[in-house]
N, C-alpha and C positions, 0 to 999 in steps of 0.2 A: 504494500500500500504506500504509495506516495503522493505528496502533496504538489502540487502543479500553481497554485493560484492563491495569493493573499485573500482571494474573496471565497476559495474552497474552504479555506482555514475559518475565517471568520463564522463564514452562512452556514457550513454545514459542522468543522470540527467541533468550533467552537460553540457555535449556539448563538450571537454575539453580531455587534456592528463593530465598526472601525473607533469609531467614538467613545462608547462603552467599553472598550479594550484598552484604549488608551486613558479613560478614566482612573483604571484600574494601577496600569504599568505606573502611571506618572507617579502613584501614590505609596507603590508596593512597597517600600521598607517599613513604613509604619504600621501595614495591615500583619505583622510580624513581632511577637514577641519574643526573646529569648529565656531561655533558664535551664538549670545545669541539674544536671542524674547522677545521682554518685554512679561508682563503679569501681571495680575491685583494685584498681591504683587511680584514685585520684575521680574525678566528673567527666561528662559528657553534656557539651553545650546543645540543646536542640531549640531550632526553631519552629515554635508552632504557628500558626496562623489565626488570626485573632478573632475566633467566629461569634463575636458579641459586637464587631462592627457591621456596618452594612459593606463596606468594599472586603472586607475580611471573607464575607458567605461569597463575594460575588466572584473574588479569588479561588475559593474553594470550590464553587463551580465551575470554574471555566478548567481547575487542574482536574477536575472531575470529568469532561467532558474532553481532556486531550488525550487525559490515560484511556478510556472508555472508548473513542472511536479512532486512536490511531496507535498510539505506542505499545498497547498490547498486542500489533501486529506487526510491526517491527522488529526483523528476524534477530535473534540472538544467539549465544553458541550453542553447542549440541550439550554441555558440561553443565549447564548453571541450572542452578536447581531452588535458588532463594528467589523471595517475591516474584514466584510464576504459579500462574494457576495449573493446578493439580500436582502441585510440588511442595518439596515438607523439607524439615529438615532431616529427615527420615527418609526421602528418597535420597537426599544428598551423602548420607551416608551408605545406603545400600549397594551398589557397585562396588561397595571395597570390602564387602564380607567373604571370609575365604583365602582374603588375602595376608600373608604370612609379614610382609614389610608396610611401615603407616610413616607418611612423615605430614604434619599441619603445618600450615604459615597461615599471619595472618597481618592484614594491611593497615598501616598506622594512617587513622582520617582519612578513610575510603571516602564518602561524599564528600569532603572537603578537596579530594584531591582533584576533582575533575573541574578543568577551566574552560570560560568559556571559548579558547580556542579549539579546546577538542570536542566542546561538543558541536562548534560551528562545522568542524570538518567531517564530525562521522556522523553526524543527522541532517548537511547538507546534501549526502547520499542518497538520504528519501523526501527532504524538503527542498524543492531545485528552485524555489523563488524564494528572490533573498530579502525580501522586507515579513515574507510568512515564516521563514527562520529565525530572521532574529528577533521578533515576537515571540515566538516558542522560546527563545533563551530569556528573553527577559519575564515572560511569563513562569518559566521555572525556577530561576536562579535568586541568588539575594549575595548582593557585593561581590557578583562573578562567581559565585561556587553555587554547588547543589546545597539546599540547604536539609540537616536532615530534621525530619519531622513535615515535609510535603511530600502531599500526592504524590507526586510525580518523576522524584528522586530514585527510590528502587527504580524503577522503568527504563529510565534514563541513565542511570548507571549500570545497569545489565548493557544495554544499546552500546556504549561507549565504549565497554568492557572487551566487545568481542574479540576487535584483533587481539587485544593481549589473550584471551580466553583462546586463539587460534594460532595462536603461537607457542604458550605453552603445550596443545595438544600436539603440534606438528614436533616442538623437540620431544616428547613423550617418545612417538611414534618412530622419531629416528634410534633412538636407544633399542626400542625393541625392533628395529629393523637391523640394527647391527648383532646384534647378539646373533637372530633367525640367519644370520649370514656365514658367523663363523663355525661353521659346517664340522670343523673339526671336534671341537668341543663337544660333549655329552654330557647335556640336562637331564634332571630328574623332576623339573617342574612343569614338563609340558610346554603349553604354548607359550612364549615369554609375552606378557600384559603389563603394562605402568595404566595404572587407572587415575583419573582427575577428574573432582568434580570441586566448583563453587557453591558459596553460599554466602553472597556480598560479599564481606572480607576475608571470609575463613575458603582457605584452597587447601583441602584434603587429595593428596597423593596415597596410593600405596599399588604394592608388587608383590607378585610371586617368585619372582627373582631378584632383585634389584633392593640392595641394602640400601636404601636412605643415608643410613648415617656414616654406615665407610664411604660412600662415596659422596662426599658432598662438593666434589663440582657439581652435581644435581644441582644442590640449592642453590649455589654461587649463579649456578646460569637462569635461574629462573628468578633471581634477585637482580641480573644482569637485565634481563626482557622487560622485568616491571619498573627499573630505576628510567631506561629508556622512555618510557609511557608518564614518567614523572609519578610513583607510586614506589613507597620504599614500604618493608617490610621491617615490624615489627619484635626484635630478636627477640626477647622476653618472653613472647608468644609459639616460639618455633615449639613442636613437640614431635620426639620420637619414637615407634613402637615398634616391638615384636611381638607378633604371635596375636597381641591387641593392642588399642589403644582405647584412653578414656578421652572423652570430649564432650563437654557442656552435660556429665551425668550420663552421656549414654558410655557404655562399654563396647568398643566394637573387636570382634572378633571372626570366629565362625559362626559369630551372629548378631545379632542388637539386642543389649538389654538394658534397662534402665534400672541406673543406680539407687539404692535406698536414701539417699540425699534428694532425687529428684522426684520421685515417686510421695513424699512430702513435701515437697515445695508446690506438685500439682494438686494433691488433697487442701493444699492452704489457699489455693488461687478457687477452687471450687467450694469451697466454706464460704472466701467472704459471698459469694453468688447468693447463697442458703438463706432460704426463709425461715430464720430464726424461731418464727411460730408455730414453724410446723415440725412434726416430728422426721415423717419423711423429708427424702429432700428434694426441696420444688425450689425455682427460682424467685429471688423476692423482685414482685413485677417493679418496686422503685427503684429499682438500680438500673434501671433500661426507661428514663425517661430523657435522659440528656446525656450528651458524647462527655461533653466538658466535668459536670458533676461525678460522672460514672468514671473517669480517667484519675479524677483529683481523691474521691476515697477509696478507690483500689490502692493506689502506691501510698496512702495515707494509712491505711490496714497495713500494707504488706511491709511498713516500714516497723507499726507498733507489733505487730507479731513478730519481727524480727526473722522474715524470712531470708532468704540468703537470693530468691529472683531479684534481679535488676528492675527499676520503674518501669512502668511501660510509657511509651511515647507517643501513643493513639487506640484510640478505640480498635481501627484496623490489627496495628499488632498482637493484641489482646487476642483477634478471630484467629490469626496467624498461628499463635501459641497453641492454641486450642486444637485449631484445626490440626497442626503436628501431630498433639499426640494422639489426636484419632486416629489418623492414618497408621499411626505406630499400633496403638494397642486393638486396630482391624486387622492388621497383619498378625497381631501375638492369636490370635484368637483364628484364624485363618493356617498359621504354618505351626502353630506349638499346640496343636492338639492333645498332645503325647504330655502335657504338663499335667498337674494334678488337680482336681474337681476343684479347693478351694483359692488356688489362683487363678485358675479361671473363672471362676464366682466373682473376684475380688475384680477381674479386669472387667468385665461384663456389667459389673455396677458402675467405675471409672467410667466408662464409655458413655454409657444411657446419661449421666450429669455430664458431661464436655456436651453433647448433644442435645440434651435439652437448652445448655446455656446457648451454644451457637445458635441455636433457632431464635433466641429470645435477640441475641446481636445481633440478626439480621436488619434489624431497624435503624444499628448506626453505621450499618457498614461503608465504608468509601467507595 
């Protein structure tokens, strides 16, 4: 899908005049609020978007209505598995079950890093008039970066992402094309595979041959590709495994499982939901009356119970969250049949509450 016409973008992407658009742009730093998320070294600055003004909703629709009919159709790589529909953080990890080598990295100020000249060049690819381009950057951006905490930022940073997402596949695929060459040599692990997948900033590698940590010109080269792209890696963050690796509470091995840390932090995110008057658990319908209300006493709960989740930074990420671990614990219920009656009981009840809640979210979703 490509844009051809400043008057396609306005009449049909947008919803929108030339005027009311530029009402909008002339104004946008201020429809922007900032404020900072702890996090395990130190805060995360996010900008939300101020939906108690009127250019603030009118912001919020227009990024509403560019992700909606154009940037979710804007090809991205074959690897990335974060903010796409029918993808979890659970798919992002599944490609690499099986596999014996795991190495993570992960990108210090991913939305922060992308400027506006790269987004001018890899979405002038599908936007080819240039006064409907740079509309779309000033429509997105705030002081030339992606800001996070807008619509349109994941979308936009998957798009922008590709060539580096098709570069590190293509050196993947030369390593395993040199190995398949040296003929002389006898494996014992079959076909030689380097798997990679994304998940915004986290790039999950692993192998069935291929040590990660002896060999790390790996890294160096794929720190090499992203430094080029203006994206440095995060060392603090690097992590290496054999046989498994832990990440964000899952266990990944010869399978996914969720760690007893994370398995309560999702019991505690499904409490505060709970209709406190009820014995069973049903949602309490005043927590689904407003985005902004419902965002400010989830992380106000999740701070006094001292859970160890991070704030959330929208309604949307909240579905996200959710929606993960459905997918997760539809698969545990799907492929671990062979487990015993009352974990399965116990996942069976998990699921039925994530799904009641998600249905009740459907009202604030982005």
């Amino acid at each position: 899908m490509k844009i051809y016409t400043y008057e396609y973008l306005t009449n049909y992407i947008l919803q929108t005049n030339h005027r009311e658009l530029e009402g909008v742009l002339t104004n946008i730093d201020a429809l922007y609020e900032a404020y900072d998320v702890p996090k395990k070294n130190g805060t995360r600055k996010i900008h939300a978007i101020r939906k108690n003004y009127l250019g603030g909703m009118e912001l919020l629709r227009l990024q509403r209505n560019l992700y909606r009919r154009f940037l979710r159709y804007v090809p991205i790589a074959v690897n990335v598995k974060g903010f796409v529909e029918k993808e979890s953080y659970l798919t992002f990890l599944k490609p690499h079950v099986g596999n014996t080598y795991f190495m993570r990295l992960d990108i210090c100020d991913f939305f922060g890093s992308f400027s506006e000249e790269m987004m001018e060049d890899v979405l002038g690819e599908q936007i080819t008039d240039h006064q409907a381009l740079q509309q779309v950057i000033r429509l997105c951006t705030l002081e030339g970066k992606l800001p996070q905490g807008a619509v349109t930022s994941p979308a936009i940073s998957n798009v922008c992402f590709r060539r580096v997402d098709q570069r590190i596949l293509k050196y993947c695929q030369r390593i395993e094309e040199r190995v398949r060459q040296e003929k002389k040599r006898k494996y014992d692990f079959g076909f030689p595979h380097i798997c990679f997948t994304r998940y915004a900033d986290d790039l999950l590698f692993s192998s069935n041959f291929f040590d990660f940590k002896k060999n790390l010109y790996f890294f160096h080269q794929i720190s090499h590709i992203l430094k080029e792209n203006y994206f440095i890696l995060n060392r603090k963050k690097t992590r290496f495994g054999e046989d498994e690796i832990v990440l964000n509470g899952y266990v990944l091995g010869d399978g996914i499982h969720l760690s007893r840390k994370k398995l309560e932090e999702l019991r505690q995110v499904l409490y505060f939901f709970k209709d406190k008057s009820k014995e069973e658990f049903v949602p309490d319908q005043g927590k689904f009356l407003d985005s902004g209300t419902l965002l400010r006493s989830m992380n106000s709960y999740l701070t006094q119970s001292r859970c160890s989740r991070e704030p959330f930074t929208s309604p949307q990420q909240i579905s996200y969250y959710l929606g993960g671990y459905r997918s997760f614990l539809i698969s545990v219920l799907r492929e671990n049949q062979r487990e015993t009656a009352g974990v399965l009981k116990e996942t069976e009840k998990l699921l039925r509450r994530i799904e009641m809640v998600l249905d009740k979210m459907e009202s604030l979703e982005v």
